[in-house]
N, C-alpha and C positions, 0 to 999 in steps of 0.2 A: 219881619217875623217869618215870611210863607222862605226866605232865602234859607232861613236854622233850619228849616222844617224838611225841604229838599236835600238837608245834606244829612238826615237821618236814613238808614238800610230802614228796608218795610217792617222791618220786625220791630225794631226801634218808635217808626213811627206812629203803628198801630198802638203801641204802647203812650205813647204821649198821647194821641187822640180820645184814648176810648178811657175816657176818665171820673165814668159814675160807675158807681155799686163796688163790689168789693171786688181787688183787684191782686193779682201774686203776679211779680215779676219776677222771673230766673233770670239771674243774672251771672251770666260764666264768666271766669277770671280773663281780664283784656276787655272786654263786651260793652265799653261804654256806661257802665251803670249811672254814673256821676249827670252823665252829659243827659242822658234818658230823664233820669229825674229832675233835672234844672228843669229842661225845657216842657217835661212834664206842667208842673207848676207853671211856669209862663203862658202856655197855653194853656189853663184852667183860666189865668188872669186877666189874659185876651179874649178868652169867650163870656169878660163879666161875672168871674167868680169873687168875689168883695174879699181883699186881699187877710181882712181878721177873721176869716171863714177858713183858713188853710192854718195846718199845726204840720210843720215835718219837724222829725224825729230821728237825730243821727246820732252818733254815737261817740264823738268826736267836735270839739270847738272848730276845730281845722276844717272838716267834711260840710259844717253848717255855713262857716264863712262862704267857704270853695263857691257855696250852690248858690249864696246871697250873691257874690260877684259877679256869679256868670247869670245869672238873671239881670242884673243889673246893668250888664254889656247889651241887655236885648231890650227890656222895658225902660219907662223914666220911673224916676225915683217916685212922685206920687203913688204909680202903680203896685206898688210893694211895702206902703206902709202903711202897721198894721197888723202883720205879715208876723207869726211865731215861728221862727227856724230854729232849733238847738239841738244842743244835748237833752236826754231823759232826764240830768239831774237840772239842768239849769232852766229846762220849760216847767217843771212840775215844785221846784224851787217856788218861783214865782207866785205857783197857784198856793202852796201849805203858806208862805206868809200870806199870802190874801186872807186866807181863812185858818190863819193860825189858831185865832180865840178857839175855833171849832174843836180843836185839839187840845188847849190847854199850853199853848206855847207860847213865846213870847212873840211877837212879828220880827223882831231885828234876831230870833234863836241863830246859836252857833255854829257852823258847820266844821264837826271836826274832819280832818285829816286822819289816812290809816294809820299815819304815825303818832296823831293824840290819841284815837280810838284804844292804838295798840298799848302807849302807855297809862291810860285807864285801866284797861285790861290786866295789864303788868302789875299797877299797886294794888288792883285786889286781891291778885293773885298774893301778894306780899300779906294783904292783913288778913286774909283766910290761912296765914304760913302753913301754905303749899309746896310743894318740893318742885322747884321750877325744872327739875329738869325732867317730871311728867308732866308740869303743866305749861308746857313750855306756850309761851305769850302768843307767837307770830299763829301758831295750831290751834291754839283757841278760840283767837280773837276770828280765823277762816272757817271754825265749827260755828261760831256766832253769827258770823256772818248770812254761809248757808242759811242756817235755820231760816232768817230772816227773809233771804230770796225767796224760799220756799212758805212764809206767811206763818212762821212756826213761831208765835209769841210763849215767853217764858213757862207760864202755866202749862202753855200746853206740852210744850218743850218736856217737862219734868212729868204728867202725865199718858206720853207718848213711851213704852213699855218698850219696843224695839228700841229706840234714840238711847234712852238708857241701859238699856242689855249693850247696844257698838261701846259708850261710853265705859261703863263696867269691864268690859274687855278690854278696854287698851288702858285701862287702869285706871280713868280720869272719872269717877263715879260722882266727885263736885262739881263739873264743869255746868251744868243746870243750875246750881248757886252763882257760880260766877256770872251767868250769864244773867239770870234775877235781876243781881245787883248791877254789873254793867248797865240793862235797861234804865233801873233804876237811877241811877246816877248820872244817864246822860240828860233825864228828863228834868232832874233837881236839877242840872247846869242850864236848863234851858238850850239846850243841844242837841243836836243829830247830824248820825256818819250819814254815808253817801247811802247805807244801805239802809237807812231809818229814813229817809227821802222817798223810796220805793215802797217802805211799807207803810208809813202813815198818810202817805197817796192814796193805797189800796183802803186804810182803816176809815179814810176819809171819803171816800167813793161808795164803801160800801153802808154804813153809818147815815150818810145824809143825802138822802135822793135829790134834795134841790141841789144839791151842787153837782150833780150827775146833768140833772135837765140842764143846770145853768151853762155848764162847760159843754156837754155833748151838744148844744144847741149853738155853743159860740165856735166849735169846732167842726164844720157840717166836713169839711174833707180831710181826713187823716195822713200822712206816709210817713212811713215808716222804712231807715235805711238800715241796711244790715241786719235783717231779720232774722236771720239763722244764731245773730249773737243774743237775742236776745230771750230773758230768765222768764219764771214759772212767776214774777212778782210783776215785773213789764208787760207780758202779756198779758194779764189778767185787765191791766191797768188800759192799757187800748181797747183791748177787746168792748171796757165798759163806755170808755170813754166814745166809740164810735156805734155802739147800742142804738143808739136814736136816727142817725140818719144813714149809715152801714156804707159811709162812704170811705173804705179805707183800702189805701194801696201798700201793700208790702213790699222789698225789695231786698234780694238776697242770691245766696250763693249755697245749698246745704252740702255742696263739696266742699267749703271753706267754713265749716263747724269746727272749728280746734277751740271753743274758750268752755269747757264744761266742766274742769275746775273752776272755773270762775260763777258756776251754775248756770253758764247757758244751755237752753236747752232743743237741738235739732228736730224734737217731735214738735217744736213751735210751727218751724214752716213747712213740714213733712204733713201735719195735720189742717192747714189753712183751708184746704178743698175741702176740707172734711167739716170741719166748722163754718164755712161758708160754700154750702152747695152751687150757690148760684153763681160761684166766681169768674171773672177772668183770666184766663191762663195767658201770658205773652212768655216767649224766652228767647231771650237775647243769646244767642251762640257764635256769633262772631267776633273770632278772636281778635284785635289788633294790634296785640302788645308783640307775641312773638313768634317765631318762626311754626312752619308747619310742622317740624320734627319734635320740636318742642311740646308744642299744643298735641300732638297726634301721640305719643309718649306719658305726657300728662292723660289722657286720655286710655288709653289702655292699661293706667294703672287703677284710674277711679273705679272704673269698672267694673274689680273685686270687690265695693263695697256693694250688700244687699240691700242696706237703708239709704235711697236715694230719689231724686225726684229725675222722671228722664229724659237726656239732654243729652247733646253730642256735639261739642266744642270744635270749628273748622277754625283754619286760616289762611286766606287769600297769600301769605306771606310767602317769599320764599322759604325753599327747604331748609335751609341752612344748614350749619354741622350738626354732626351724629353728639348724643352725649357721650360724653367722652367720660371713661370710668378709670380711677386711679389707685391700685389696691399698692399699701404700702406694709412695711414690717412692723412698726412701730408710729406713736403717735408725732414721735420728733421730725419721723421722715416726712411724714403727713404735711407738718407745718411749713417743714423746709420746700418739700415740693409744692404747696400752692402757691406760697410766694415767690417762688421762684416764677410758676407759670402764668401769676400776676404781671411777675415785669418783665418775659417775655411776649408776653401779649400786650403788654400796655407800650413796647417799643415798634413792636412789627405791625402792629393796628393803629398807632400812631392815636392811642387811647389816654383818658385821663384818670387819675388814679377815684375819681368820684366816679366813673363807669362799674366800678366793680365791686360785689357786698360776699363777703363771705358769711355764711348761716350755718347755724348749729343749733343743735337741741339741747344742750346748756350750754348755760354762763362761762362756766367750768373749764369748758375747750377752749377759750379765746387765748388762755395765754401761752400757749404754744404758738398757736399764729400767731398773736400780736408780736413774740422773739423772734420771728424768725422774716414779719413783715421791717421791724426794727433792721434788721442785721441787713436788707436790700435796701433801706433808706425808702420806704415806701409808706407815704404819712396814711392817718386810719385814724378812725374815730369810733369809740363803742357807743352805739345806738342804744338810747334807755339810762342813760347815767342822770346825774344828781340835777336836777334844775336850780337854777335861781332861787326860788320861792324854796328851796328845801336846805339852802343852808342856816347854820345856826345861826347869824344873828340878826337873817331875816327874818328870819321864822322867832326872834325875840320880839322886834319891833310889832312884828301882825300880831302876836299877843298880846302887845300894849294896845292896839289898836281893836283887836277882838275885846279886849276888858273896857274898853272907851263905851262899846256900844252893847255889850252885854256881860255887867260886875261879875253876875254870877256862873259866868265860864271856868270851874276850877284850873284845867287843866291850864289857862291864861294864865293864871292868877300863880300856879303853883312855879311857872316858869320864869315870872316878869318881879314879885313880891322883894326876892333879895339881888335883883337883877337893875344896875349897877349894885354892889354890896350896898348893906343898907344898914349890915349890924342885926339884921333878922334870921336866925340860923335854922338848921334841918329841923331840931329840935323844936322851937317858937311854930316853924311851917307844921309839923305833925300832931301838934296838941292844939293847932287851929282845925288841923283836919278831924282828928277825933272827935275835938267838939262837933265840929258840924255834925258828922257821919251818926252823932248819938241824937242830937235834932233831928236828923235827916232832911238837913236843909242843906244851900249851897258854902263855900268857906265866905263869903262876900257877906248874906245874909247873917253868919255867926260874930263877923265881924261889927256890924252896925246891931245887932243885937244886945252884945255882951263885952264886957270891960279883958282888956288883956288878962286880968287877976282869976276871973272868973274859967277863963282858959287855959289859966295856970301858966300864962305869957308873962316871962320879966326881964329886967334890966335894959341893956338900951334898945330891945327890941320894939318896951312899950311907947316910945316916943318916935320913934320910925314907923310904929303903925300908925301912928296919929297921922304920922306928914302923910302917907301912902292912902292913907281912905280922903284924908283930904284933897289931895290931888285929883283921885279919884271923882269923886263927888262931883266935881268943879268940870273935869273935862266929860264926862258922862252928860251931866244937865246940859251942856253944847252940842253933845254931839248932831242932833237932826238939826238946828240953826247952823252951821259952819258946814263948807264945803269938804270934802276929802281929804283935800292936799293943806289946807290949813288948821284942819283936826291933826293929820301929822305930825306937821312943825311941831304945831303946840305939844304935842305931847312929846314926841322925840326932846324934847329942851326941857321942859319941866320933869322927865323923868330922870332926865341926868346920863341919858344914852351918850349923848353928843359928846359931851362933856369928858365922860367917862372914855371914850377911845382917844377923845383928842389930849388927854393929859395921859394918857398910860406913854411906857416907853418900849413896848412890846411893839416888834415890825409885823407882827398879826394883827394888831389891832389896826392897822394904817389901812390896811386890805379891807377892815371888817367895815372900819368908816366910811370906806368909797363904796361896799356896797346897802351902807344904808343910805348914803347919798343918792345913789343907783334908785333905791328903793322908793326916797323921796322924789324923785327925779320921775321914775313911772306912774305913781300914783299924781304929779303934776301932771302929765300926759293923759290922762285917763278925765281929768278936771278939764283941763282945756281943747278935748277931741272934739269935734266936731261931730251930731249923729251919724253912724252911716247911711246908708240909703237904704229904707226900708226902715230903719227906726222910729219912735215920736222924736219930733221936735224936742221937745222939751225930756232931755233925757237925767235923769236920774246920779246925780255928782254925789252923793251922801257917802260915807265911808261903807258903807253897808253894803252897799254897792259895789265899790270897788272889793271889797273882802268876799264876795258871790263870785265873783267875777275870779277871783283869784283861787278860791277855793275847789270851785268847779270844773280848771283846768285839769284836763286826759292827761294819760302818760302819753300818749301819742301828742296830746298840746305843747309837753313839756321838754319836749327835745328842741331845744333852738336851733335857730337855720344857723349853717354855717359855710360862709363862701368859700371857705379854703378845699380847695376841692383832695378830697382824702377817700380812701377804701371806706366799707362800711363792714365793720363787725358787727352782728346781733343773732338773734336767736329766732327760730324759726316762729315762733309765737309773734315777737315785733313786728317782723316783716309785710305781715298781711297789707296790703295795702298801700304799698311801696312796688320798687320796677327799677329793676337795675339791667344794662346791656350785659356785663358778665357776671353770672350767680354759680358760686365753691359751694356749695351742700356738702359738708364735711362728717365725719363720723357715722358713714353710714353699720353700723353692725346692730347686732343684735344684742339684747338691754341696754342700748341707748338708742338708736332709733332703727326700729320703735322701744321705747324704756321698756325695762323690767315691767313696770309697773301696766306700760299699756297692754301686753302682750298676753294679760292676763284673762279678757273676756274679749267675745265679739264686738262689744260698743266698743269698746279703748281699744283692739287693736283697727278698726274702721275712725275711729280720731287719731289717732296716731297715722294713718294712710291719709288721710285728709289735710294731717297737717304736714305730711312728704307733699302733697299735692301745688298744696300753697307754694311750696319751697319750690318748688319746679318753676310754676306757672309766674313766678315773678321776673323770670329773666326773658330780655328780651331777643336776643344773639345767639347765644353760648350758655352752656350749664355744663360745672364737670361735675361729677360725686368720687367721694372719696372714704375710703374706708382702711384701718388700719387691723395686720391681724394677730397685733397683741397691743397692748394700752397700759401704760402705768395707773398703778389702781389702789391706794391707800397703804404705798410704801414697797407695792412691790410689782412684776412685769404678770397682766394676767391676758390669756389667750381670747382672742376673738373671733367670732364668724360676722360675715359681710351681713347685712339687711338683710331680709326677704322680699324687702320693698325692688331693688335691686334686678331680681330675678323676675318681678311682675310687671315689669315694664317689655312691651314688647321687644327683643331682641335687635329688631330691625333700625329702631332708634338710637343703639346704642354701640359705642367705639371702647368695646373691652379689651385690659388687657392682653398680653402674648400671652398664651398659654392657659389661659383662665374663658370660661365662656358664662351666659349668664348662666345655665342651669346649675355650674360649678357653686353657686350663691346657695341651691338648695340646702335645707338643714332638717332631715327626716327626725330628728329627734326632739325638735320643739313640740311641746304640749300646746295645742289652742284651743281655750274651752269658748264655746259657744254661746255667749249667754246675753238675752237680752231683756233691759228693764225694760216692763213697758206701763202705761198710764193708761187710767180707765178715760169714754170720751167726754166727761165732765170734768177734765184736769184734777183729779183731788189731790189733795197735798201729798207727796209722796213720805212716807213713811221713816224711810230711811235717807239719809243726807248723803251718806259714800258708803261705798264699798269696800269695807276692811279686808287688808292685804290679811289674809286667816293663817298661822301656824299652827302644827295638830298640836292636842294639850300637849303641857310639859312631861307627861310619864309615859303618853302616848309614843310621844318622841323618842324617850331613851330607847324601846322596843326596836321600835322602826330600827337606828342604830347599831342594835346589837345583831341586827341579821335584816337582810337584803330581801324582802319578798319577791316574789316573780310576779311580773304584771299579767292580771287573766287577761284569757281572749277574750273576745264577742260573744265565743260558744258558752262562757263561764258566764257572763252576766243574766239578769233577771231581774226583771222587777220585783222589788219586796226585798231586795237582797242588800245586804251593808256592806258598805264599797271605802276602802280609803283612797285619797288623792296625794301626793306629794305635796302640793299648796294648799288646799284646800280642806283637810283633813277626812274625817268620817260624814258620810252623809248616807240616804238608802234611794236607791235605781228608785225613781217611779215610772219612766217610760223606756222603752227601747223602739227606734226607726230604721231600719238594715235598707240601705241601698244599695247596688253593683259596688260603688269604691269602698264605701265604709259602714261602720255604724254610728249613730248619733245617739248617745245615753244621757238622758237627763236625770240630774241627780238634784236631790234636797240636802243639803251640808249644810251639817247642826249651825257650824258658825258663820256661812258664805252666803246660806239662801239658797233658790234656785238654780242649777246653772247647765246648758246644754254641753254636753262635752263631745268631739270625736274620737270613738274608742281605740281608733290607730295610732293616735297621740296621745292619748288622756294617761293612759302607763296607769289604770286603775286597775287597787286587789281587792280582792271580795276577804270581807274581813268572815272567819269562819267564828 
């Protein structure tokens, strides 16, 4: 143990050692963070900390494995079991069935997927006949979502006067029903998304104190990885959870905050000192990952963010090369020149084409490079594509298998019912759903209630129901006596899966059958694995089991390894958390990165820099960026300027083109308004979910239009005075700050809020 321990830097060690009371570790991008918290925990376990007294908290299948193994290279297996390592949803999984009754659940509830979630979402959207193209499904079901991170339940949802005014505005004045009913509906399935995991943790927490004493008390030490990712419904949840003994270590990075679409929220570990006065401060700032040009480049761009905690990232490495910047005409030239400079570099570096990822800020970009990696013969693989578990007729089989161990899962039921055909059509399925929906019971329930007739179900449907509940019935009452993998079979044969691929004469089907073979084939693997080390003995083979386990996979889980070694495509959001020797940062300009959309307040465009950041800090070698200055754009060629990001990186760092330098990147005509949300220090629910992109009304607009106002100066402004904005429309000055460069006008805008703007940019007219 003392041999791990000497080969920790002192900042590292002090950080493993000093392991009571509450604890924030900065952790800078390369900094060892991984290695720090394994040995972390190791050494709590060596100095007698009783290993079911430790809960870490990552945020990833993969990241929990990583830290179990590398413990397990240092301790024996005794010493680690016992021992809670997971994801948030797969530790807190555990505890809502423990104490499901307490909630009204069932213990085996279902956990759907965002693709059941979403088509939930979708058929209400259908029986409320909504016009999907403003209620559009994927927008909804991530306004539901929100809510829920933020502890916003339906009532109050519909009660909350701002939420409804955003809603009213962008036209969707139902989506508080839908959302009702969603709830509704997932509870009659005996179900819950990933985000109903986080919050009836919280409803559960807060509701019944013995199970606060009981958990806080079986959890005396806490950690917590990647803290900067985590929401306003997580935090709350720790925070409670380590109440009793205040043993809790954080670990993070709040220059690596990019997921707050997803509602993460950086005032979590921006505010950790503040919430815990009495903390430990450790920060890890030594880099290992990459060069000092690198690292010292990343670093003098962070630097432009004001919301930071502060740290100053070195590295022992050498300098390496300058980043190298590659301004082209167009986005084709863009593609053709990376890969080209891909396989010139992977010849004269004597490199493998798995050395190098190229990164963007959308999806959208890749297929230009991937034409033009094609056309070099340079194999690639796009990071984040479809997994296993998400094709369709695996994703049939888990629903016969979700219906095995819980009937009343509709969205099972709706997918599997005429699945082999069965003679039960759309028509038989929707006046099953109706009935139920007028019950407000599950379709499983209406079914063993009530005779096909009574449903207004005929012909040969009513005698395929019969076999189908029978079935049902039969493999249900087995499921907790039978193993996993022989719940399976049995069901895969009796439903007529097998059957059905192996007599079609479709060369689709032949692919489909090998991967439910595949399927059976993993779920035998999962029956006959061995614990690993750090688990009970006696572990848990039930089908239920195996379907937590399946369900609860990250997208970051869900990317299989793949040994052929190929470029890596993906987007600067995947990347986190990866490291590649040569990293393309493509599309550097302005409304794409930073988007349109980030460029619009202070916080988005400091996420949007943060997540330039990441994109840097991933390469270990070499980084070039590249920018095009016109782009094909919805049918036609439209003009662009380079990044600003671009220009903020120290000069010294960087290999710009002939003739171009970085200042040439400046763009005096960007507007950037100033603005930032902030939270009272009691966290209260924040009010508002997002910040709607605002256009002036529609009559407002013609005006504008028919004549060009002049933007006032600094001297024209005033408080008290009514100002229109370009984006933002009419709002009225309530303060004015004049410094030597500028002024900073804070303005109230009717439909925006808040928002600080600088008046050398902001191009605001004082409406007379």
């Amino acid at each position: 143990m003392s041999n791990y321990l000497e080969g920790l830097n002192p900042a590292q060690r002090e950080a493993v050692e000093n392991y009571n009371g509450a604890t924030l570790i900065i952790a800078g991008a390369g900094s060892g963070k991984t290695r720090v918290l394994t040995m972390r925990i190791a050494y709590m376990l060596q100095q007698g900390v009783k290993p079911y007294n430790i809960l870490a908290l990552t945020f990833t299948n993969k990241a929990a494995r990583e830290m179990r193994e590398r413990i397990n290279s240092i301790l024996p297996y005794s010493a680690l079991r016992g021992m809670q390592m997971g994801t948030f949803h797969s530790v807190f999984c555990r505890i809502l069935r423990a104490e499901a009754a307490l909630l009204g659940f069932p213990e085996a509830f279902t956990i759907y997927d965002t693709a059941d979630s979403r088509n939930v979402v979708k058929a209400i959207i259908r029986e409320m006949e909504l016009p999907e193209e403003k209620y559009k499904p994927n927008e909804v079901y991530s306004r539901i979502s929100l809510a829920k991170n933020n502890l916003i339940l339906p009532d109050a949802y519909a009660a909350n006067a701002q939420l409804m005014e955003e809603d009213s505005y962008t036209k969707r004045p139902r989506l508080c029903d839908i959302y009702k009913s969603y709830f509704a509906r997932c509870r009659a399935n005996g179900a819950m998304d990933f985000d109903d995991m986080l919050l009836y943790m919280n409803i559960l927490l807060r509701d019944h104190p013995a199970v606060v004493e009981k958990y806080g008390n079986l959890y005396q030490y806490i950690l917590v990885d990647e803290y900067q990712d985590t929401n306003f419904s997580q935090y709350l949840i720790v925070k409670k959870l380590a109440s009793i003994h205040r043993n809790i270590c954080v670990v993070g990075d709040d220059s690596q905050s990019i997921y707050s679409f997803r509602g993460a929220r950086i005032e979590n570990i921006l505010r950790f000192q503040k919430d815990n006065p009495d903390c430990q401060i450790f920060k890890l700032e030594q880099n290992y990952r990459s060069t000092s040009t690198i690292v010292n480049a990343a670093n003098s761009l962070i630097e432009k963010n004001t919301r930071k905690l502060p740290k100053k990232l070195f590295s022992t490495n050498e300098d390496g090369e300058k980043i190298k910047v590659i301004c082209c005409q167009s986005d084709k030239e863009e593609g053709m020149r990376i890969a080209s400079d891909i396989h010139t570099t992977m010849y004269t570096k004597q490199a493998a084409a798995s050395d190098f990822a190229v990164l963007y800020r959308t999806n959208a970009q890749s297929r230009v490079i991937e034409e033009y990696l094609r056309s070099k013969n340079i194999p690639y693989r796009i990071y984040g594509g479809h997994s296993f578990f998400q094709r369709a007729e695996v994703k049939d089989m888990i629903s016969y298998l979700r219906m095995a161990v819980n009937p009343r899962d509709d969205e099972a039921l709706k997918r599997i019912i005429n699945f082999p055909p069965r003679g039960i059509g759309d028509t038989s399925i929707e006046r099953i759903e109706q009935a139920a929906r007028a019950d407000g019971v599950s379709m499983w329930d209406v079914l063993l209630a009530k005779t096909p007739s009574e449903m207004g179900v005929r012909g040969t449907a009513v005698k395929s129901l019969g076999g189908f509940i029978s079935i049902f019935q039969e493999i249900s009452a087995r499921s907790s006596s039978v193993d996993a993998y022989n719940l399976a079979v049995e069901v895969a044969n009796r439903s007529g899966v097998i059957q059905h691929y192996r007599l079609s004469k479709a060369i689709e089907d032949e692919s489909r059958l090998q991967n439910t073979e595949e399927l059976l084939k993993s779920i035998k693997e999962f029956v006959d694995s061995e614990p690993t080390e750090g688990e009970e003995q006696e572990r848990d083979k039930s089908i239920t089991a195996w379907l937590q386990d399946v369900s609860l996979l990250t997208d970051m889980d869900s990317n299989a390894e793949d040994n052929t070694p190929r470029a890596t495509l993906l987007t600067v959001h995947s990347s986190k958390g990866l490291e590649f020797k040569y990293t393309y940062i493509v599309g550097l300009e302005e409304n794409l990165f930073p988007s349109n959309r980030g460029a619009e307040t202070l916080d988005n465009i400091e996420e949007e820099r943060r997540l330039f950041y990441v994109a840097l800090t991933r390469a270990e070698r070499r980084v070039v960026l590249s920018f095009a200055t016109s782009r094909f754009k919805w049918g036609s060629i439209t003009p662009s300027n380079p990044s600003r990001f671009i220009k903020e990186i120290d000069p010294r760092y960087l290999e710009m083109p002939l003739g171009l330098s970085a200042s040439a990147t400046d763009d005096d005509d960007d507007d950037m308004p100033i603005h930032r949300k902030t939270y009272n220090s009691n966290f209260q629910q924040p009010t508002s979910l997002t910040t709607p992109r605002n256009e002036p009304p529609t009559g407002f607009k013609k005006v504008v239009q028919q004549s060009t106002p002049t933007p006032s100066s600094s001297q024209d402004l005033a408080v008290g005075k009514r100002v229109h904005h370009q984006r933002f429309g009419e709002g009225v000055v309530t303060n004015l700050e004049t410094s030597a460069s500028d002024t900073r006008v804070t303005v109230d805008f009717v439909q925006g809020g808040e928002k600080v703007l600088l008046a050398k940019f902001a191009k605001l007219v004082v409406v007379q």
